[in-house]
PyMOL CGO cylinders between C-alpha atoms (Angstrom):
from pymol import cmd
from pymol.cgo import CYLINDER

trace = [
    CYLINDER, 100.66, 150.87, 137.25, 103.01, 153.80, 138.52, 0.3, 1, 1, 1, 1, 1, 1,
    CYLINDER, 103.01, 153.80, 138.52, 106.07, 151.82, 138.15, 0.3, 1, 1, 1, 1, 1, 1,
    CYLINDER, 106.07, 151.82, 138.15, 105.20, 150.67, 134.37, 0.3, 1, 1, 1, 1, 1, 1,
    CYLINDER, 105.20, 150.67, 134.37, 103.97, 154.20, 133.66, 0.3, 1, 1, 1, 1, 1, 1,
    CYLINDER, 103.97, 154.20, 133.66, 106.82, 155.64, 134.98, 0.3, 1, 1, 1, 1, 1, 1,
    CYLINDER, 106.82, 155.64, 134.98, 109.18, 153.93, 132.10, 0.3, 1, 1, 1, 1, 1, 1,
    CYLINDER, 109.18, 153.93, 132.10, 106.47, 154.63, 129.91, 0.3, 1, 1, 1, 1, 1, 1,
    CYLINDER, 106.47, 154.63, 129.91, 107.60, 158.30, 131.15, 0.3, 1, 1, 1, 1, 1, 1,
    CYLINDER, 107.60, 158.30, 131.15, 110.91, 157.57, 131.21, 0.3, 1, 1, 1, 1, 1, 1,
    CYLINDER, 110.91, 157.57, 131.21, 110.97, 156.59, 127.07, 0.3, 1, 1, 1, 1, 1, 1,
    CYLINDER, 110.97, 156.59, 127.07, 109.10, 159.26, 126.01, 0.3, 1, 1, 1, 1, 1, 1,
    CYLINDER, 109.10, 159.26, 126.01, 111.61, 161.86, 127.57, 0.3, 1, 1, 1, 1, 1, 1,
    CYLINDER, 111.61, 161.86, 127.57, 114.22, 159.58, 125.47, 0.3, 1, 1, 1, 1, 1, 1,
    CYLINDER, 114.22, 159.58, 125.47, 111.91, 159.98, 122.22, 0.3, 1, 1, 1, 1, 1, 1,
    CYLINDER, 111.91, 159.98, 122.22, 110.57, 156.96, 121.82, 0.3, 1, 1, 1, 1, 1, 1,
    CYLINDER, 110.57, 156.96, 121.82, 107.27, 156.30, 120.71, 0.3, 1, 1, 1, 1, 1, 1,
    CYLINDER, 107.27, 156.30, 120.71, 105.22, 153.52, 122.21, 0.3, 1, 1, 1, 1, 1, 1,
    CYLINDER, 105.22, 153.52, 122.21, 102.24, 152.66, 121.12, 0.3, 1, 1, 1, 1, 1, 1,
    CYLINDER, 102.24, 152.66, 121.12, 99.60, 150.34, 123.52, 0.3, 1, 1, 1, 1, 1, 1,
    CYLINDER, 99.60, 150.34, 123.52, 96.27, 148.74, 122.37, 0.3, 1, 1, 1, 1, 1, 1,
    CYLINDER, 96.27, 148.74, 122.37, 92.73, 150.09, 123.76, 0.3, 1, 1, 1, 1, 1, 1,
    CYLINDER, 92.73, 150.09, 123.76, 91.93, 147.14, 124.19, 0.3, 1, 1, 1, 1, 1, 1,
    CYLINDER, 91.93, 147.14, 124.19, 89.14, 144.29, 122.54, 0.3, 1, 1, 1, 1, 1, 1,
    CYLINDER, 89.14, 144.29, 122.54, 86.13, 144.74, 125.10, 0.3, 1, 1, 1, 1, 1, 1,
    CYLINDER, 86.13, 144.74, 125.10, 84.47, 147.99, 124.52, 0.3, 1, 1, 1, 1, 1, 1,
    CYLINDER, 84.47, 147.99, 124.52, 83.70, 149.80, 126.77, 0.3, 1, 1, 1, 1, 1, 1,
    CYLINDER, 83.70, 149.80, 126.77, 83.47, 148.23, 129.98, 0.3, 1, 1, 1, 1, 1, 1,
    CYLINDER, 83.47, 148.23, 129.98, 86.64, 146.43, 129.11, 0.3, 1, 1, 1, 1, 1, 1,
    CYLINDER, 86.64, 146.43, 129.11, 85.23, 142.97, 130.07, 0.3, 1, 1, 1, 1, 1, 1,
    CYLINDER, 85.23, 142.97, 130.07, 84.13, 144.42, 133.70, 0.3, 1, 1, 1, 1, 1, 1,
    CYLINDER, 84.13, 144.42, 133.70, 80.88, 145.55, 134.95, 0.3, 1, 1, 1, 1, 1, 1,
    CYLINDER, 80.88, 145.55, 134.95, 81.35, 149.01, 134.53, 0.3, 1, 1, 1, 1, 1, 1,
    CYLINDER, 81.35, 149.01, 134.53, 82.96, 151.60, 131.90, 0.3, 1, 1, 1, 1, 1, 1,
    CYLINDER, 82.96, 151.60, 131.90, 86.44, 151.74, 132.43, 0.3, 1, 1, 1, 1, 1, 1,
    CYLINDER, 86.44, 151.74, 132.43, 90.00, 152.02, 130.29, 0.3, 1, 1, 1, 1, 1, 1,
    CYLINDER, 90.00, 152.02, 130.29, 92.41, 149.37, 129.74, 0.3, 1, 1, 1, 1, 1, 1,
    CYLINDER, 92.41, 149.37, 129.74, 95.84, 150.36, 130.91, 0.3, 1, 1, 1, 1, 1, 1,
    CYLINDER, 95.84, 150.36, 130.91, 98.57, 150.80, 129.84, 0.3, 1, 1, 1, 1, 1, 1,
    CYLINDER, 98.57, 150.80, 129.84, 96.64, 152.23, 127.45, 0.3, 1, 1, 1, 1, 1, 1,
    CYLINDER, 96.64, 152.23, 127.45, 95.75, 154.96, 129.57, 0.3, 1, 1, 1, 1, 1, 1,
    CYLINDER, 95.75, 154.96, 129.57, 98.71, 156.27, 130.75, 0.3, 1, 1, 1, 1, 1, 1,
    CYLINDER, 98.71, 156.27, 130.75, 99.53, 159.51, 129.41, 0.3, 1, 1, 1, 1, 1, 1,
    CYLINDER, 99.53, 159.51, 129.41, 102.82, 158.57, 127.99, 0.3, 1, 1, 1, 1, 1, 1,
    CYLINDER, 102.82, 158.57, 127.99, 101.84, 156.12, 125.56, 0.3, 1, 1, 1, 1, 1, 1,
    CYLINDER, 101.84, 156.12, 125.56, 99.86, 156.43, 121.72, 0.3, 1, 1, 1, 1, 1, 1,
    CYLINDER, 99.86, 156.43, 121.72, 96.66, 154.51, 122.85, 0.3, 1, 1, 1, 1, 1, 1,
    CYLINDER, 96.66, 154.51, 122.85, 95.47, 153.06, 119.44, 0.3, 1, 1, 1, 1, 1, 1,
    CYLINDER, 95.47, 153.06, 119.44, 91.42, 152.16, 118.87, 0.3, 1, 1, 1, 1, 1, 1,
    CYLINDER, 91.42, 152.16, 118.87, 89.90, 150.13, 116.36, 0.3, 1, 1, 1, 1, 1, 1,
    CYLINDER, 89.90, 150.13, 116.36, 88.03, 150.42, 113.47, 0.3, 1, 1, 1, 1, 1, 1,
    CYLINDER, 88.03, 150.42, 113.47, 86.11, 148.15, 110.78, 0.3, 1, 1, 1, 1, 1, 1,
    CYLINDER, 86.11, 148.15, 110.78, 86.12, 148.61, 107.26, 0.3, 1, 1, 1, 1, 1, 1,
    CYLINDER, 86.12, 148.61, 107.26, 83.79, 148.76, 104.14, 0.3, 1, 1, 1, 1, 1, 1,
    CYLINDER, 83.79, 148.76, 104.14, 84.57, 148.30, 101.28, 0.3, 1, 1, 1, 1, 1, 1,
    CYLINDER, 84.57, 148.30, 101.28, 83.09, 148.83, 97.78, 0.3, 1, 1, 1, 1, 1, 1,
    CYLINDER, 83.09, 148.83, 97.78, 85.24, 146.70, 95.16, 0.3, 1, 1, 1, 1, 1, 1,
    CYLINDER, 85.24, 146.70, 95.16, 88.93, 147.98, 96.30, 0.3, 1, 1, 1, 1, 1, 1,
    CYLINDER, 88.93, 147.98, 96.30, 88.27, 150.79, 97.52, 0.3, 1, 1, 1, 1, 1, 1,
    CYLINDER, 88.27, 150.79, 97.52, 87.25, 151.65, 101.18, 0.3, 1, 1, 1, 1, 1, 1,
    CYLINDER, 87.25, 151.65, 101.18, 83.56, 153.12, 101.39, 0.3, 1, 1, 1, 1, 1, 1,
    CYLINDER, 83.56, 153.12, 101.39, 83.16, 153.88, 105.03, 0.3, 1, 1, 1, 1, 1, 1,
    CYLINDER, 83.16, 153.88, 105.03, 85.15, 153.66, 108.33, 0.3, 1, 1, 1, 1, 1, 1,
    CYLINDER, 85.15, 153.66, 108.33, 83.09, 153.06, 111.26, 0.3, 1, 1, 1, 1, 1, 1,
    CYLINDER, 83.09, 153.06, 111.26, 83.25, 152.20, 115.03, 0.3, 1, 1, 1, 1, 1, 1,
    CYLINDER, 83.25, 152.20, 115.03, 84.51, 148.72, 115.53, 0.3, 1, 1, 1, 1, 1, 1,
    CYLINDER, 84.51, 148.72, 115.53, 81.90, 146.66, 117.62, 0.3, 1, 1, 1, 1, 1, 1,
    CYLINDER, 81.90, 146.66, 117.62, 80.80, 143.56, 116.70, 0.3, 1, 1, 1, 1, 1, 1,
    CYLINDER, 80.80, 143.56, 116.70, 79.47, 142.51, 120.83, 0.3, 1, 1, 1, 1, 1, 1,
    CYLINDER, 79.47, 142.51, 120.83, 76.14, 141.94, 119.23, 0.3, 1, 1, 1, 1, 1, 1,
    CYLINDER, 76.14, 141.94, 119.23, 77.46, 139.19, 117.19, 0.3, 1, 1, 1, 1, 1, 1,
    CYLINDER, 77.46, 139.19, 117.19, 79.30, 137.81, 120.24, 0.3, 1, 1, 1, 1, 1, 1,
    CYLINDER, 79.30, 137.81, 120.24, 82.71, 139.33, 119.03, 0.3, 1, 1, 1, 1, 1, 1,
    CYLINDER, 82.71, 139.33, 119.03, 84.37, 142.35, 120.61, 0.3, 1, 1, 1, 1, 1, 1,
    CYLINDER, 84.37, 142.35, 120.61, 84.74, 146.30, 120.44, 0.3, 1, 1, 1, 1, 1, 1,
    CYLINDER, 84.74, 146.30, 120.44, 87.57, 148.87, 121.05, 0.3, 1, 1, 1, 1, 1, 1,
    CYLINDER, 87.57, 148.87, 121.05, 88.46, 149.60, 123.99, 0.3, 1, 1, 1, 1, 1, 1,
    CYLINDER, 88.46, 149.60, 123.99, 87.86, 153.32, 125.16, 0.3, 1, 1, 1, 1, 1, 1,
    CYLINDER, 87.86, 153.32, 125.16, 86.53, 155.95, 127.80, 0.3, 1, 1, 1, 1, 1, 1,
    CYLINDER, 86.53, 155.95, 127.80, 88.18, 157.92, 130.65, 0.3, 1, 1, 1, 1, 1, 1,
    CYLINDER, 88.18, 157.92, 130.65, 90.66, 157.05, 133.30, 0.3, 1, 1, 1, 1, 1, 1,
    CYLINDER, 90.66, 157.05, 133.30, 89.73, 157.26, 137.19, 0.3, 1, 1, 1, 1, 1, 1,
    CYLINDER, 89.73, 157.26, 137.19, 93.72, 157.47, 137.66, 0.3, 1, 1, 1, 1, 1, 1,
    CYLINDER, 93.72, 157.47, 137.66, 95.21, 159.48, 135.19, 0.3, 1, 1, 1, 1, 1, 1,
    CYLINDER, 95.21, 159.48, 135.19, 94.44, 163.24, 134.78, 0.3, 1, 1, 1, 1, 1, 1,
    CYLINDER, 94.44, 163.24, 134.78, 93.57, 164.17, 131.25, 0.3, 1, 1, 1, 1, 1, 1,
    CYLINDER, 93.57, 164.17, 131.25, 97.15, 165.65, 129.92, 0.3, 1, 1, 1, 1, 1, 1,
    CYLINDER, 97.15, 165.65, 129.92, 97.69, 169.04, 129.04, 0.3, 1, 1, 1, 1, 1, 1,
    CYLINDER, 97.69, 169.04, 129.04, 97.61, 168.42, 125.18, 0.3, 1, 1, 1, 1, 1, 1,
    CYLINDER, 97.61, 168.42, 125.18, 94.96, 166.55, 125.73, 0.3, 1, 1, 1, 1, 1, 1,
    CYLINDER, 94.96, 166.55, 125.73, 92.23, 168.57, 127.35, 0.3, 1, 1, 1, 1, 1, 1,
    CYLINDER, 92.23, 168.57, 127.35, 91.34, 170.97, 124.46, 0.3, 1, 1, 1, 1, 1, 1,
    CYLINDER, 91.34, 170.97, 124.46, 89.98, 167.99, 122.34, 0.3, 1, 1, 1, 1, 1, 1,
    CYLINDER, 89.98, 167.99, 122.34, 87.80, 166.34, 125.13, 0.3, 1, 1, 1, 1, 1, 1,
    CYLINDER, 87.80, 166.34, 125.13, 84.31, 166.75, 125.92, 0.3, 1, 1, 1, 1, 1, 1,
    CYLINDER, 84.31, 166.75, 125.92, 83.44, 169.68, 128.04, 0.3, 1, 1, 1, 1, 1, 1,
    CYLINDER, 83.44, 169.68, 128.04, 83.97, 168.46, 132.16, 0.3, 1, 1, 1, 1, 1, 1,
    CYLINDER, 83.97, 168.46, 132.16, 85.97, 165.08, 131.42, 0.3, 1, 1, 1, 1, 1, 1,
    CYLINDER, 85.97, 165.08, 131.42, 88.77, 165.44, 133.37, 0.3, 1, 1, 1, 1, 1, 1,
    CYLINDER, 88.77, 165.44, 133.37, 90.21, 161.44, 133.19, 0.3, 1, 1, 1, 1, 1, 1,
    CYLINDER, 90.21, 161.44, 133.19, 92.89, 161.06, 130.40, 0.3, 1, 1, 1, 1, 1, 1,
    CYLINDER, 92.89, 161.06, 130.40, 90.81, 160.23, 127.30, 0.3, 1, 1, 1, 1, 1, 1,
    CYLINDER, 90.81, 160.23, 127.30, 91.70, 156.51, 125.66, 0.3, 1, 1, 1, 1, 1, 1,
    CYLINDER, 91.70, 156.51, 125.66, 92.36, 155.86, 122.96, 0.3, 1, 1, 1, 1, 1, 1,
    CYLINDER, 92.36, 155.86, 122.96, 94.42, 158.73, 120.66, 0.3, 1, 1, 1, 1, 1, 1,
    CYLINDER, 94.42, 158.73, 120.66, 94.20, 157.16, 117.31, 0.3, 1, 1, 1, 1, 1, 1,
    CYLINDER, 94.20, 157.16, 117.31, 92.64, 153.84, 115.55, 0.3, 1, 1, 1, 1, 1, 1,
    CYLINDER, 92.64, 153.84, 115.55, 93.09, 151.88, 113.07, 0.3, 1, 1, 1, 1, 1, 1,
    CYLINDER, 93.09, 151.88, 113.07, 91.67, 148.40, 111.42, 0.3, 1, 1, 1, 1, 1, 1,
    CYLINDER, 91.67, 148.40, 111.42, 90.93, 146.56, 113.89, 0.3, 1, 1, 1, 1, 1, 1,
    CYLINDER, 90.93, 146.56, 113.89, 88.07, 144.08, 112.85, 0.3, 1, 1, 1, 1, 1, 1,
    CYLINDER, 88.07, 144.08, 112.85, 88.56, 140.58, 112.07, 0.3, 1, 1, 1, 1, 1, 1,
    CYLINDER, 88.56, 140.58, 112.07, 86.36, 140.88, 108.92, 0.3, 1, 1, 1, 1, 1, 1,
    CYLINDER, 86.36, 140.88, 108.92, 88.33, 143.45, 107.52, 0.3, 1, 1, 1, 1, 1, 1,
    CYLINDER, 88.33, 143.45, 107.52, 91.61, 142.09, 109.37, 0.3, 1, 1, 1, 1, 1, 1,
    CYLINDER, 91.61, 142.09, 109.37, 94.75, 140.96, 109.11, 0.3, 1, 1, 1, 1, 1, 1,
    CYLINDER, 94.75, 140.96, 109.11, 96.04, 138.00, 106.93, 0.3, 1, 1, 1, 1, 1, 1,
    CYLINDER, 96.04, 138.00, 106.93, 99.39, 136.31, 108.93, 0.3, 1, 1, 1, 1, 1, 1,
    CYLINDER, 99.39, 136.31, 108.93, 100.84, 132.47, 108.61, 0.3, 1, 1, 1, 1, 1, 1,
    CYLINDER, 100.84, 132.47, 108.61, 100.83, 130.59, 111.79, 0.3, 1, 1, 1, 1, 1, 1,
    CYLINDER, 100.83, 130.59, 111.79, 102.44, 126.73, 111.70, 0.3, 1, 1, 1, 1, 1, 1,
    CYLINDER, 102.44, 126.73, 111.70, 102.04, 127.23, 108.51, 0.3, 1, 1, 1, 1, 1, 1,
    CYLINDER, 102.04, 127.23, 108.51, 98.65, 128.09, 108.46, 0.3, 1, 1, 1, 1, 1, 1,
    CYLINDER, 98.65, 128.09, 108.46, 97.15, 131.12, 106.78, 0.3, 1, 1, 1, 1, 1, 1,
    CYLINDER, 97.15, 131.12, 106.78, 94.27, 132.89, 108.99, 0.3, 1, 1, 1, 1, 1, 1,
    CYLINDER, 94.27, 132.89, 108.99, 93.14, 136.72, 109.20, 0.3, 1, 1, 1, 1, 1, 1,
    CYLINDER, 93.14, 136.72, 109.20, 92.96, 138.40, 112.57, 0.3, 1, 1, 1, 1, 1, 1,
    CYLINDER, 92.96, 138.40, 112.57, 92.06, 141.54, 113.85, 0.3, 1, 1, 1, 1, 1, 1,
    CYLINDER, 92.06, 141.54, 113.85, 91.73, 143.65, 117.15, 0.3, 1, 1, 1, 1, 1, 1,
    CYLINDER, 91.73, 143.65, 117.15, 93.26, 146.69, 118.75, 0.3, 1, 1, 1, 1, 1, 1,
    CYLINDER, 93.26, 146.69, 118.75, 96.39, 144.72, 119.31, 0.3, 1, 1, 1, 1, 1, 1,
    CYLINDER, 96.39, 144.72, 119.31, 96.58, 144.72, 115.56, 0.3, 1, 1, 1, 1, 1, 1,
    CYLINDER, 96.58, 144.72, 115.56, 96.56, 148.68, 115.41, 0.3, 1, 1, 1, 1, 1, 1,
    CYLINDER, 96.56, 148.68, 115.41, 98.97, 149.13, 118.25, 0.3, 1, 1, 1, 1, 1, 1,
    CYLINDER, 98.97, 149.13, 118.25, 101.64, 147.56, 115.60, 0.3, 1, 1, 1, 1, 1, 1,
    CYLINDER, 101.64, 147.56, 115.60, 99.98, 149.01, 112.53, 0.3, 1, 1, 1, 1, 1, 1,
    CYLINDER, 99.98, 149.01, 112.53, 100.83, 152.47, 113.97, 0.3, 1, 1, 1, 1, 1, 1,
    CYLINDER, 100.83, 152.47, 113.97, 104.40, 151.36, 115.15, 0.3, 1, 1, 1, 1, 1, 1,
    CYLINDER, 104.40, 151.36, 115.15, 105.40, 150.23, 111.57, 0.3, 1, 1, 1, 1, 1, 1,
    CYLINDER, 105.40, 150.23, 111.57, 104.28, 154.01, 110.05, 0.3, 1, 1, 1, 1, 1, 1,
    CYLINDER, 104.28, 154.01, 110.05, 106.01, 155.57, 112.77, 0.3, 1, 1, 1, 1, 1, 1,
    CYLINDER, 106.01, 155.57, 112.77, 108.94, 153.81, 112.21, 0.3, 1, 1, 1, 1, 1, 1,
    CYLINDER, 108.94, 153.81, 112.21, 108.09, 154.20, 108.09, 0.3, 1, 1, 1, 1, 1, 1,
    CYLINDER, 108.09, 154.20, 108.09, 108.19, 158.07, 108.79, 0.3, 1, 1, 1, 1, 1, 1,
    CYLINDER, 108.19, 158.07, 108.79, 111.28, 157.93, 111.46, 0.3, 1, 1, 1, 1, 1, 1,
    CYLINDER, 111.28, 157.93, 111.46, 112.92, 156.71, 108.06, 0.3, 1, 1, 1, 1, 1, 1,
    CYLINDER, 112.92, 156.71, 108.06, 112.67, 159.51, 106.22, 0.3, 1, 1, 1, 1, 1, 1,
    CYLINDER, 112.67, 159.51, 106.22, 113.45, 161.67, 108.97, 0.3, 1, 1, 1, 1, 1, 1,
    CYLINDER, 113.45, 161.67, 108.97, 116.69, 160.02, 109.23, 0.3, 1, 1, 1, 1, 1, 1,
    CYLINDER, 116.69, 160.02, 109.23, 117.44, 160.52, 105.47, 0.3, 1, 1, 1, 1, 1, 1,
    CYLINDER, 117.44, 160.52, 105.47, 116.53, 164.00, 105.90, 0.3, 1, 1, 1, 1, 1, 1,
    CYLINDER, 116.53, 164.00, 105.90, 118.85, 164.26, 108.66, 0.3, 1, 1, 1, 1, 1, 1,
    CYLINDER, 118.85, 164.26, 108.66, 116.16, 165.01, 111.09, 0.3, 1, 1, 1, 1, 1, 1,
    CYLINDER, 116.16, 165.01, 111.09, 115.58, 163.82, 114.67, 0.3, 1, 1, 1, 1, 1, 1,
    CYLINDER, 115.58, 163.82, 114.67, 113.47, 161.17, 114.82, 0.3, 1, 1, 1, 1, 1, 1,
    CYLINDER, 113.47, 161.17, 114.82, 109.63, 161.75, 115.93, 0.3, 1, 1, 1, 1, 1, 1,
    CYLINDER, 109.63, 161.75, 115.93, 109.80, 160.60, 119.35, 0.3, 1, 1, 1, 1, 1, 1,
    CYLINDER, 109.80, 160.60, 119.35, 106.72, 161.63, 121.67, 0.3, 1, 1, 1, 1, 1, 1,
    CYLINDER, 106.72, 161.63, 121.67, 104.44, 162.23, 119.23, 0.3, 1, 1, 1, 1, 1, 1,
    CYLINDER, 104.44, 162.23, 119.23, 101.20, 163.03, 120.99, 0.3, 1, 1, 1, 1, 1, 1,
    CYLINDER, 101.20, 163.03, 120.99, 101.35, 166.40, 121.48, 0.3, 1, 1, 1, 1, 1, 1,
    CYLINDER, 101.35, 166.40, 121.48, 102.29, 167.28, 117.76, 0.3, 1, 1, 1, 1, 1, 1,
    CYLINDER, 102.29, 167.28, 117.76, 99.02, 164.49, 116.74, 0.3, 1, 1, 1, 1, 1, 1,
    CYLINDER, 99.02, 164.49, 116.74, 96.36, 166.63, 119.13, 0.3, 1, 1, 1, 1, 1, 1,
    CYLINDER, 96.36, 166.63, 119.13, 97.78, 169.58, 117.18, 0.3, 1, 1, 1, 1, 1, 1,
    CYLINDER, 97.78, 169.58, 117.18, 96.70, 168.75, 113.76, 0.3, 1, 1, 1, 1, 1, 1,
    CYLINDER, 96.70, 168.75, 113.76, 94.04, 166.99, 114.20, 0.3, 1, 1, 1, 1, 1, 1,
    CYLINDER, 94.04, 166.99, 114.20, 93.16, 167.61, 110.14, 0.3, 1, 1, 1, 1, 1, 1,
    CYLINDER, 93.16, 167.61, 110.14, 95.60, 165.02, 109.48, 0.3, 1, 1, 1, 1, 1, 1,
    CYLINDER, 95.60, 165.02, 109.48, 93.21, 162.01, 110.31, 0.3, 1, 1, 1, 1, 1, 1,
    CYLINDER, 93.21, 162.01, 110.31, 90.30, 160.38, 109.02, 0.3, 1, 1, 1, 1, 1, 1,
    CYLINDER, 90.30, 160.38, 109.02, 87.79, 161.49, 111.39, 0.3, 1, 1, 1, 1, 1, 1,
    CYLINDER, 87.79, 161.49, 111.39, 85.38, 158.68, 112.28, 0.3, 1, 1, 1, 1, 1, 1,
    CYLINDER, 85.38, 158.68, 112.28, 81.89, 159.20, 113.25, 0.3, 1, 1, 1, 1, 1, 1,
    CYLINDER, 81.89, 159.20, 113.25, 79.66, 156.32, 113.31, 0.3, 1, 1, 1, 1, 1, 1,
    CYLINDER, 79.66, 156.32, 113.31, 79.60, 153.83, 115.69, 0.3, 1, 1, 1, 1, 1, 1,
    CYLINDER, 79.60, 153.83, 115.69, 79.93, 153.13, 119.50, 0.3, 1, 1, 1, 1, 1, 1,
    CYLINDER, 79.93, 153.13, 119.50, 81.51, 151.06, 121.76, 0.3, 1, 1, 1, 1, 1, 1,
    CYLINDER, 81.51, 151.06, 121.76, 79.03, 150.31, 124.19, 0.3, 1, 1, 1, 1, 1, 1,
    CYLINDER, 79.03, 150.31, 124.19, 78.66, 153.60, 126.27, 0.3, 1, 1, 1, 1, 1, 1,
    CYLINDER, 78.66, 153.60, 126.27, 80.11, 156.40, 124.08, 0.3, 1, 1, 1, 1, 1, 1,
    CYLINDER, 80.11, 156.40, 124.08, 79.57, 157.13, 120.49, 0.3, 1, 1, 1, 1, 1, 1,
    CYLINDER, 79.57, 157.13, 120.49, 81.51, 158.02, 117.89, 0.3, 1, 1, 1, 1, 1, 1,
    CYLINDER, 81.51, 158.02, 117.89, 81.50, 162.06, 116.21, 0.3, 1, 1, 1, 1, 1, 1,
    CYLINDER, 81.50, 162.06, 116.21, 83.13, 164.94, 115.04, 0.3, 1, 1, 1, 1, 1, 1,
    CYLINDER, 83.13, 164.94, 115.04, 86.53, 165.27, 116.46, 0.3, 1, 1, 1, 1, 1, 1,
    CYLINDER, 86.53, 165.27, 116.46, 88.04, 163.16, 119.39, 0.3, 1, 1, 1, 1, 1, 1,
    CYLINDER, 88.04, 163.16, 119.39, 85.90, 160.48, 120.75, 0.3, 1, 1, 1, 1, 1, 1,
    CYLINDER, 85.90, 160.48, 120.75, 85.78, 157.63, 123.17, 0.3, 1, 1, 1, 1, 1, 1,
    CYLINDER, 85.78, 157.63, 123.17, 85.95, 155.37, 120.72, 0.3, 1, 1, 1, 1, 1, 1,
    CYLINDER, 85.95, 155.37, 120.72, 88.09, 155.91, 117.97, 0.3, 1, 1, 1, 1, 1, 1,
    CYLINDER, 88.09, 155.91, 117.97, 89.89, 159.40, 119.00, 0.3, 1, 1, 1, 1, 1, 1,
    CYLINDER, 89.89, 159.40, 119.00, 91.50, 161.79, 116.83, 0.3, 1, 1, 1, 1, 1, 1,
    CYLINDER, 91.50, 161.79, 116.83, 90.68, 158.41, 113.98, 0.3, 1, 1, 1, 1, 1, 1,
    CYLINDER, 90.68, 158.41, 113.98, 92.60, 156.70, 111.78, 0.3, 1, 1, 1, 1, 1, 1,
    CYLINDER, 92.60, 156.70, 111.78, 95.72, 157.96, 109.99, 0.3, 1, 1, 1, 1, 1, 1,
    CYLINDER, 95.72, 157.96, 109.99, 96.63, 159.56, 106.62, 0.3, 1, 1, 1, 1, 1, 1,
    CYLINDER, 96.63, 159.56, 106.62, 100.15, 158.69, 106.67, 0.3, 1, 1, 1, 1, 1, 1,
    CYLINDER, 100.15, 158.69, 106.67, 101.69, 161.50, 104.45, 0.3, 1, 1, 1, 1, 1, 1,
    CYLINDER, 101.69, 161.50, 104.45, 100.15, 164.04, 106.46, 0.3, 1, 1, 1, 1, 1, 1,
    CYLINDER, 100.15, 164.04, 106.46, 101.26, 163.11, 109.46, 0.3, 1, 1, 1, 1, 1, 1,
    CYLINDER, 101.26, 163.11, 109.46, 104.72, 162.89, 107.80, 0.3, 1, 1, 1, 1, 1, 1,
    CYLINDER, 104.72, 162.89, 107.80, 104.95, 166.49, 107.15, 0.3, 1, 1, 1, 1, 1, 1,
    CYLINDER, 104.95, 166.49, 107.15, 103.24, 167.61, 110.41, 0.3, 1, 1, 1, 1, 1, 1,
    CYLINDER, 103.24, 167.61, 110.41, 106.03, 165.11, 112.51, 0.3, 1, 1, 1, 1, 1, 1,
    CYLINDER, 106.03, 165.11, 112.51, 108.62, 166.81, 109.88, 0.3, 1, 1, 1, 1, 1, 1,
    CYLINDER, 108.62, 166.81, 109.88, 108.29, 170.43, 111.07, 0.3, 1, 1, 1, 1, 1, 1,
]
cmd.load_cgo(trace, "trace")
């Protein structure tokens, strides 16, 4: 874990953004007890949570907690890490005496209901989990280090910080749990900051 997180370090000094999966267990993250998946818990990383979607014809109605464990499916990862210390830009947005670094930062679609549709062997299926938001955040990032560039601008690098900052700039989610924490106002162990609204975050990484 130190070694890994330690390049994890190393890249976000460099300004590069990587972004990790929660993780598809809830909670407990397949163990007998809450815990965080790493490497989505180390401090140097976007940790990216899941969501599921409803919809009402095409347009999205509400935006809840992703947990299907009482269908036999799974649940975004989340919760509090024994090893990491919450981060500075962190701490302001977690509950009153956490003191772990909070997983995840953001979410995202993660449900296979509401999932993705991809072409394997040349067969079409839809998929879903947090390790389909870990790349759904990469390509905006890399959608908004775009126009950066054409604006002549330094790419966005570590963006963590400048995301716990304006928090305004994400659909907040508030329904739902994981398995031990619920999802409300603000950050949460489920979902954190939410899910994004990509031309806001484009101005606020543009400043």
């Amino acid at each position: 874990m130190t070694a890994l997180d330690n390049a994890c370090q190393s890249a976000a000094a460099l300004g590069v953004t990587i972004t990790v999966a929660s993780g598809d267990n809830g909670s407990s993250d397949g163990t007998s007890t809450n815990t965080v998946d790493f490497p989505a818990s180390s401090p140097h990383v976007l940790a990216c949570g899941g969501t599921a979607l409803y919809a009402n014809g095409t347009q999205i109605s509400e935006e809840v907690v992703w947990d299907d464990q009482a269908s036999g499916g799974g649940a975004t990862g989340g919760g509090f890490s024994a090893t990491f210390p919450a981060p500075t830009w962190q701490t302001s947005a977690l509950p009153s005496g956490s003191s772990g670094r909070g997983v995840p930062d953001v979410a995202g679609n993660a449900s296979p209901e509401t999932g993705y549709n991809i072409v394997v062997d040349g067969q079409q299926e839809t998929v879903g989990g947090t390790s389909a938001v870990a790349p759904l955040w990469a390509g905006l990032i890399a959608l908004i280090n775009q126009q950066l560039a054409q604006e002549g601008k330094q790419t966005a690098g570590f963006i963590n910080p400048t995301l716990y900052q304006n928090t305004a700039d994400f659909q907040d989610i508030t329904h739902g749990n994981n398995g031990a924490y619920s999802a409300g106002p603000g950050w949460d162990a489920c979902t954190g900051l939410g899910s994004p609204k990509g031309t806001a975050l484009l101005s606020a990484l543009s400043q």
